[in-house]
C-alpha positions in Angstrom: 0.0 0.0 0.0 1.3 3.9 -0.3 1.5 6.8 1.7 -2.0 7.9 -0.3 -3.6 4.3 0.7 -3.1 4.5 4.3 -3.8 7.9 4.7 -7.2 7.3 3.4 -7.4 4.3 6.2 -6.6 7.2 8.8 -9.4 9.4 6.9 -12.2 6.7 6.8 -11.0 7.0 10.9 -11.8 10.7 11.2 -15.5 10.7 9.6 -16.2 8.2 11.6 -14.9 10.3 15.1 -17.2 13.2 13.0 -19.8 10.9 13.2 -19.7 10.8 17.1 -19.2 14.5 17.5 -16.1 14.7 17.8 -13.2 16.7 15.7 -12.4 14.6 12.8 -9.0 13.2 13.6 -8.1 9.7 12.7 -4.6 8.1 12.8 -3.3 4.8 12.2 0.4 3.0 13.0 2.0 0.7 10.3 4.3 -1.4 11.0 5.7 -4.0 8.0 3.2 -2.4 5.9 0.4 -3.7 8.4 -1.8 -1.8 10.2 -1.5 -2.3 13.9 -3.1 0.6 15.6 -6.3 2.4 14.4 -7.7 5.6 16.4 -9.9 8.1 16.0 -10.5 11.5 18.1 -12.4 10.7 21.6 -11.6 12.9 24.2 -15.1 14.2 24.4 -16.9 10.9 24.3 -14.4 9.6 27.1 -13.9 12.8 29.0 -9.8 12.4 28.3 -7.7 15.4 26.8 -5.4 13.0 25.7 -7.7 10.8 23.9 -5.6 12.1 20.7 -6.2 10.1 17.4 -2.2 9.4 17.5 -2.7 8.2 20.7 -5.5 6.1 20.7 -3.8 4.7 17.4 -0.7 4.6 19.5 -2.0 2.6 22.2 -3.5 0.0 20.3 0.0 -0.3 18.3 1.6 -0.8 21.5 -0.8 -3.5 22.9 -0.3 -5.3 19.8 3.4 -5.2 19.7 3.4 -5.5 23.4 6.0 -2.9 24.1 5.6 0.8 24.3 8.5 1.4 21.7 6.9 1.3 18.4 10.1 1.1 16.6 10.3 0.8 12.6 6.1 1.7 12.9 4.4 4.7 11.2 2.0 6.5 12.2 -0.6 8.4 9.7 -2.4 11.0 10.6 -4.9 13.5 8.8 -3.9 16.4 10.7 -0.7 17.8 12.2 0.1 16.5 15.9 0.2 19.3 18.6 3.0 19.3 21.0 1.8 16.1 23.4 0.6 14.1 20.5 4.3 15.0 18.9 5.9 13.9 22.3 4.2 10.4 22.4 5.8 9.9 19.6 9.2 10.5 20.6 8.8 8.6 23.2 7.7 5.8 21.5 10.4 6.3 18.9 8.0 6.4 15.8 10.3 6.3 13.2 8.2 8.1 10.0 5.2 10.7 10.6 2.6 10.9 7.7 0.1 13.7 8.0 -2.5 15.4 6.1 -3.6 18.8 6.9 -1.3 21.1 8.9 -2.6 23.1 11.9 -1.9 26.8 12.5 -3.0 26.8 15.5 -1.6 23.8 17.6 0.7 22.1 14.9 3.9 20.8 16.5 5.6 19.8 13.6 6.2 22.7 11.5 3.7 25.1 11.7 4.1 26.7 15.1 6.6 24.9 16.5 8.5 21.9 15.4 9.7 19.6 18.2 10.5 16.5 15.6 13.5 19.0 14.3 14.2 20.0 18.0 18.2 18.7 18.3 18.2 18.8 22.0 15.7 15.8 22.1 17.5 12.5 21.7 14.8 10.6 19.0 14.0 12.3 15.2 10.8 11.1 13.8 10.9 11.7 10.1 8.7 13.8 9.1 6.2 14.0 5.9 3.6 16.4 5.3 0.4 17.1 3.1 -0.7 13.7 2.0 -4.4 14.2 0.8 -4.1 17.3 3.2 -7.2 19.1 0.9 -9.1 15.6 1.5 -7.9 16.5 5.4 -8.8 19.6 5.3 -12.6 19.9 4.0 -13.4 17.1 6.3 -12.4 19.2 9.0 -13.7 22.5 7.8 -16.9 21.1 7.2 -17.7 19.6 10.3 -16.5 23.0 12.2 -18.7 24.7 9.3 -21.8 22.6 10.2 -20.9 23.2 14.0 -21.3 27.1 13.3 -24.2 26.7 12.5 -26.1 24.3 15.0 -24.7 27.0 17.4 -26.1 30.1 15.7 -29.6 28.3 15.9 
């Protein structure tokens, strides 16, 4: 599969968090071209800041590994990580980062700060940006579009 396929895995992922009200984020972690972890966005459903796409994709990667370093994994995501998001990963030295859309608001990986380029931390995730990032993008635009305007009524 390429870059393209399993970003659209990670997409399918982020409609379907849409679905349950929450910001479309979805991520998965590939590890010898297999997927291992799948998330979507549920920190409202389960009341957790930290219920991150990456890290619910990240948590299920590690389960199935059994072992918290995701080493030689890769981890898709349809929008650009913020800071703890890009931290996880670090810490579970995720070798490649695929993402979609960037964020210029919380993006951690470029677009307001950029901690996978920081040399003072001791892991480098590779970094790769704007795979289907327009898909990315109207996916989330549209559902804080449509959330505009339940809230005007």
């Amino acid at each position: 599969m390429t870059d393209t396929d399993f970003m659209q895995l990670a997409l399918d992922l982020a409609k379907q968090a849409a679905l349950l009200g929450e910001v479309p984020v979805g991520a998965i972690v590939v590890k010898d071209n297999v997927v291992i972890g799948r998330g979507g966005n549920a920190p409202i459903g389960l009341n957790d800041p930290t219920a991150h796409a990456e890290i619910m994709a990240m948590r299920e990667a590690a389960t199935y590994l059994g072992n918290y370093r995701l080493v030689d994994c890769a981890l898709y995501v349809t929008l650009e990580p913020c800071a703890m998001c890009s931290g996880a990963m670090q810490h579970g030295r995720i070798a490649k980062l695929i993402y979609g859309a960037s964020d210029p608001k919380t993006g951690a990986c470029g677009s307001v700060i950029n901690l996978m380029g920081e040399p003072k931390l001791n892991h480098h995730t590779e970094v790769i940006g704007g795979i289907l990032a327009e898909e990315c993008g109207a996916v989330l635009s549209a559902f804080f579009r449509q959330r505009r305007l339940v809230n005007k009524q």
